[in-house]
KEZA-206987 format. One line per 5 residues: number of its first residue (from 0); their letters; for each residue x, y, z of C-alpha. Coordinates in steps of 0.25 Angstrom, whole numbers, always signed. Example, Ala and Ser with C-alpha at 12.3 -4.5 7.8 and 13.67 -1.06 7.14 Angstrom:
# residues 2
0) as) +49/-18/+31 | +55/-4/+29
***
This chain:
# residues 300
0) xxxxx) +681/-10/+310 | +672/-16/+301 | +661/-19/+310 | +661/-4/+315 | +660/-1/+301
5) xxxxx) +649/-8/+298 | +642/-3/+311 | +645/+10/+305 | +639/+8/+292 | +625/+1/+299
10) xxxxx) +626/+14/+309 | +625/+25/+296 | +615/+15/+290 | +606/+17/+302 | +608/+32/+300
15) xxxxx) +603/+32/+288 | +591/+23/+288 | +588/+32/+300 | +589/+47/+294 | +580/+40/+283
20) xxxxx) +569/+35/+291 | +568/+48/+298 | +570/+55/+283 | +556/+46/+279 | +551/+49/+292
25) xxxxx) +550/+65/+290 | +546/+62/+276 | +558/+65/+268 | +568/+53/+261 | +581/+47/+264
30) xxxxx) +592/+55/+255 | +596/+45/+247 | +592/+38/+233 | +585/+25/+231 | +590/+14/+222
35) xxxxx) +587/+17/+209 | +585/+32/+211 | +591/+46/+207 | +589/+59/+209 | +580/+67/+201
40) xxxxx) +581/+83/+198 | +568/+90/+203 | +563/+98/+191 | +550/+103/+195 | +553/+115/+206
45) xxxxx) +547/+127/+211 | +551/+141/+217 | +552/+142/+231 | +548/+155/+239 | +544/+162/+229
50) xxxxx) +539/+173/+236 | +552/+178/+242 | +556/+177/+227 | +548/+188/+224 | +549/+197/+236
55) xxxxx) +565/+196/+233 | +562/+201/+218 | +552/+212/+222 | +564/+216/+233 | +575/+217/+220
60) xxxxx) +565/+225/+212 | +562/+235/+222 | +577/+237/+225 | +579/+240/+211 | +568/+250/+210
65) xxxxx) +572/+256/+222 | +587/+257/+216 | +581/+263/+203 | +574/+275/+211 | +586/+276/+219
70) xxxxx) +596/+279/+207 | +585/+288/+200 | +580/+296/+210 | +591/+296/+222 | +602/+300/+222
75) xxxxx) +615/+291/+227 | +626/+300/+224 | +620/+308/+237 | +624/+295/+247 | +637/+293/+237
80) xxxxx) +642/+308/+235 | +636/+316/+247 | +629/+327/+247 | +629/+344/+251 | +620/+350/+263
85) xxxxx) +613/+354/+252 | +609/+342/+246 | +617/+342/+233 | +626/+328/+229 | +640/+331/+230
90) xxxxx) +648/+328/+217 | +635/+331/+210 | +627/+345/+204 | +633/+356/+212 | +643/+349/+219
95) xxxxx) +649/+340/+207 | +663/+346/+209 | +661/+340/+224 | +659/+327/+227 | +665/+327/+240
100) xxxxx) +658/+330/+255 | +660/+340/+266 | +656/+340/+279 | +658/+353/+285 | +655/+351/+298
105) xxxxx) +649/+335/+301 | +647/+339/+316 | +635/+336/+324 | +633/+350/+332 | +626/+341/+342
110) xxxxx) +639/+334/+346 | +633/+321/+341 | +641/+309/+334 | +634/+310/+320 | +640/+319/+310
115) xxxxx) +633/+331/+304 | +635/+331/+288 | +622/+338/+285 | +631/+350/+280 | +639/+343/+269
120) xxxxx) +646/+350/+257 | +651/+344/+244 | +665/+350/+241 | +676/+344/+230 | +686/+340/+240
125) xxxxx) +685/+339/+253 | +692/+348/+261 | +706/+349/+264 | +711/+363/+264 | +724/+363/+273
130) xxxxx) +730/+378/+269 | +725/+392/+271 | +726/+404/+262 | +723/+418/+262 | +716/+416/+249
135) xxxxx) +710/+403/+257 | +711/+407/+273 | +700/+395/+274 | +695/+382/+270 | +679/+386/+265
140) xxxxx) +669/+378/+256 | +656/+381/+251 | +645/+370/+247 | +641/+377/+235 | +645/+391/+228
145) xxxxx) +638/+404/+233 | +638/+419/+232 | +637/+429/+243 | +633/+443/+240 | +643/+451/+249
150) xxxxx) +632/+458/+257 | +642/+452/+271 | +648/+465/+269 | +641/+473/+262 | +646/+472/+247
155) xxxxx) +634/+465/+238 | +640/+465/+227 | +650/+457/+230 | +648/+444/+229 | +656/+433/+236
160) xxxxx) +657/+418/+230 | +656/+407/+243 | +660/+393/+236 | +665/+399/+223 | +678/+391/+221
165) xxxxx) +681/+377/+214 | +679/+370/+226 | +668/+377/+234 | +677/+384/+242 | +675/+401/+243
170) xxxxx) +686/+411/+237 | +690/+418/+250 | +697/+430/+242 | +682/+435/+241 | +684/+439/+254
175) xxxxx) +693/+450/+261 | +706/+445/+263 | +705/+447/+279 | +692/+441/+281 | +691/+430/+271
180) xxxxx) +686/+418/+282 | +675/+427/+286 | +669/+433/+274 | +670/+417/+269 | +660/+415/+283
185) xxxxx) +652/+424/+278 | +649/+424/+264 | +649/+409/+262 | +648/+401/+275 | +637/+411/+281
190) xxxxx) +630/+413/+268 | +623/+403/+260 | +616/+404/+246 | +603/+407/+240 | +600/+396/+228
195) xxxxx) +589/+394/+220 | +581/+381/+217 | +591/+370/+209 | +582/+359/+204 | +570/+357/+214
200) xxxxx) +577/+364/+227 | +585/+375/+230 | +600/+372/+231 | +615/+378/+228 | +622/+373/+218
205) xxxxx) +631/+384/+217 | +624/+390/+204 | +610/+392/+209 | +614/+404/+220 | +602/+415/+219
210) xxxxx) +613/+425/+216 | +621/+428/+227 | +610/+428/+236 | +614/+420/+250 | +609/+418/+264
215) xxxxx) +617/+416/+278 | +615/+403/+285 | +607/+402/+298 | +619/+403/+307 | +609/+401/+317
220) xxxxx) +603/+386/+311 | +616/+385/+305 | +629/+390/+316 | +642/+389/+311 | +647/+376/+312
225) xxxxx) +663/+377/+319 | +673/+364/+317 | +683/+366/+326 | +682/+380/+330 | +680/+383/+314
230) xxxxx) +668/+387/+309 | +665/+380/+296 | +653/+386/+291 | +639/+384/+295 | +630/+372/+292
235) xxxxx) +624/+371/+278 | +632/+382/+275 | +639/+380/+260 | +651/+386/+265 | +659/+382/+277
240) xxxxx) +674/+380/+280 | +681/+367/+277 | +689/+360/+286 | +700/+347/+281 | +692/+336/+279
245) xxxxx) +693/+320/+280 | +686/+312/+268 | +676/+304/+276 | +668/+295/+267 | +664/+295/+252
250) xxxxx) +668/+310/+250 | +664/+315/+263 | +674/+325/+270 | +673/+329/+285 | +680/+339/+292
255) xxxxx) +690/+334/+301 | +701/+338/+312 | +710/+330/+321 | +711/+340/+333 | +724/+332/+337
260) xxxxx) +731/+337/+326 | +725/+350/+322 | +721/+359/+335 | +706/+365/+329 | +710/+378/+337
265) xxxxx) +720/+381/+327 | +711/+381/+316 | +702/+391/+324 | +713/+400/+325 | +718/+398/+310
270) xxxxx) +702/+402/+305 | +702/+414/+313 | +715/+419/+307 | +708/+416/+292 | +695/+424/+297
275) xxxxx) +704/+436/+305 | +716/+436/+300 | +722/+437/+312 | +737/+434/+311 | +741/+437/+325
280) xxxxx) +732/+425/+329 | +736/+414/+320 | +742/+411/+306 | +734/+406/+294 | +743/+395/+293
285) xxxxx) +737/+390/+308 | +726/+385/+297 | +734/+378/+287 | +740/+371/+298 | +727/+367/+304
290) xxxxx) +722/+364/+292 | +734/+355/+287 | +733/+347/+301 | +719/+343/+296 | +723/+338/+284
295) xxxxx) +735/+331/+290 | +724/+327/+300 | +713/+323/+289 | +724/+313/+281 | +731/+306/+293
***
């Protein structure tokens, strides 16, 4: 045993005498200290890549001042809140009663993947009518307060308010009490308002209306857009019929409808009735029952 340990120890002294010749040979010294000596601290040192020093610092200072014009000048309640097809913030200026997001209809007409929400509309809640009333016959919003002269049939000087209750949905009993559904088509989701210029553009904010003077919307740019066999309105149009709706992200609602709880047909048929009041064909309780499926859908 102690023979093979001192073979041992002359075999690691070997090593060693060998790494430090090879250590001498590239230029460089054993690791160790010589009898008599110690380390010493080095006090004279120098910066190293000082370059990439400064390149890093110019990098922070140009992300600060891009952070400063970004605050003063954008404006990041847009990407945060959301905003209307008109351009306006929700939860801000003319929709600060409305912070929430509509889609009324997020389809591609193409029948591609991607969805659609270039016609968005900022409403308080999202939408989630389930009962049906004559005073109510039909879920309906409006983007922003308008008036309609009645020149539909032939009355100007009666004047009809589209958007005009607390949250931007139409007062019905403005219209004839058998015709309610049509008349709302009509004046509010076939017509749109004139405004004058708000700030440096021309916008409707609900307050800037010139009068009551409207316009009809291109129907031929702009066809009615049905969801489920339901016309909703037409794109771009500030009013439009809502359906029940499922809080997608951030304040964002979508229309939605599980077809294998709620059968869409018998929505068809329950809108008719609210447009024709034709009581031999269905009840309106056919739309409070569609319409509570969707939310029963909509929650799980």
């Amino acid at each position: 045993r102690t023979m093979g340990s001192g073979g041992s120890k002359d075999a690691n002294d070997a090593d060693k005498a060998e790494v430090a010749e090879k250590a001498k040979q590239k230029g460089g010294n054993p690791m160790r200290l010589g009898e008599g000596e110690d380390f010493t601290i080095v006090t004279e040192r120098k910066c190293t890549d000082i370059l990439c020093c400064l390149i890093f610092i110019l990098f922070w200072i140009g992300m600060l001042i891009v952070g400063i014009v970004a605050f003063a000048r954008g404006e990041p309640d847009r990407l945060h809140n959301g905003y209307d097809f008109t351009g306006e913030v929700c939860g801000f200026g003319a929709n600060s009663e409305k912070s929430n997001v509509y889609y009324p209809y997020p389809y591609d007409d193409e029948g591609g993947s991607e969805p659609d929400l270039s016609w968005a509309a900022c409403v308080t809640d999202c939408p989630q009518q389930t009962s049906v009333t004559p005073e109510r016959p039909i879920p309906n919003l409006c983007a922003r307060r308008f008036v309609v002269n009645d020149t539909v049939h032939g009355s100007p000087g009666v004047e009809i308010v589209c958007g005009g209750m607390d949250d931007g949905s139409t007062d019905l009993l403005q219209f004839t009490l058998l015709n309610r559904v049509n008349d709302y088509k009509e004046y509010c989701m076939e017509r749109m308002p004139i405004c004058s210029p708000c700030g440096t553009s021309v916008c409707c904010d609900g307050d800037n209306q010139i009068g009551s003077a409207t316009e009809a919307v291109n129907k031929t740019r702009y066809p009615v857009k049905n969801l489920w066999g339901i016309e909703v309105g037409h794109k771009f149009g500030y009013c439009f019929v809502p359906y029940p709706s499922a809080a997608a992200f951030a304040g964002r609602c979508m229309p939605w409808v599980d077809e294998s709880i709620i059968d869409p047909a018998d929505l068809v048929k329950a809108y008719n009735y609210s447009g024709n009041n034709n009581a031999s064909d269905v009840t309106a309780g056919a739309l409070q029952s569609g319409l509570t499926a969707l939310a029963k859908a909509l929650s799980g």
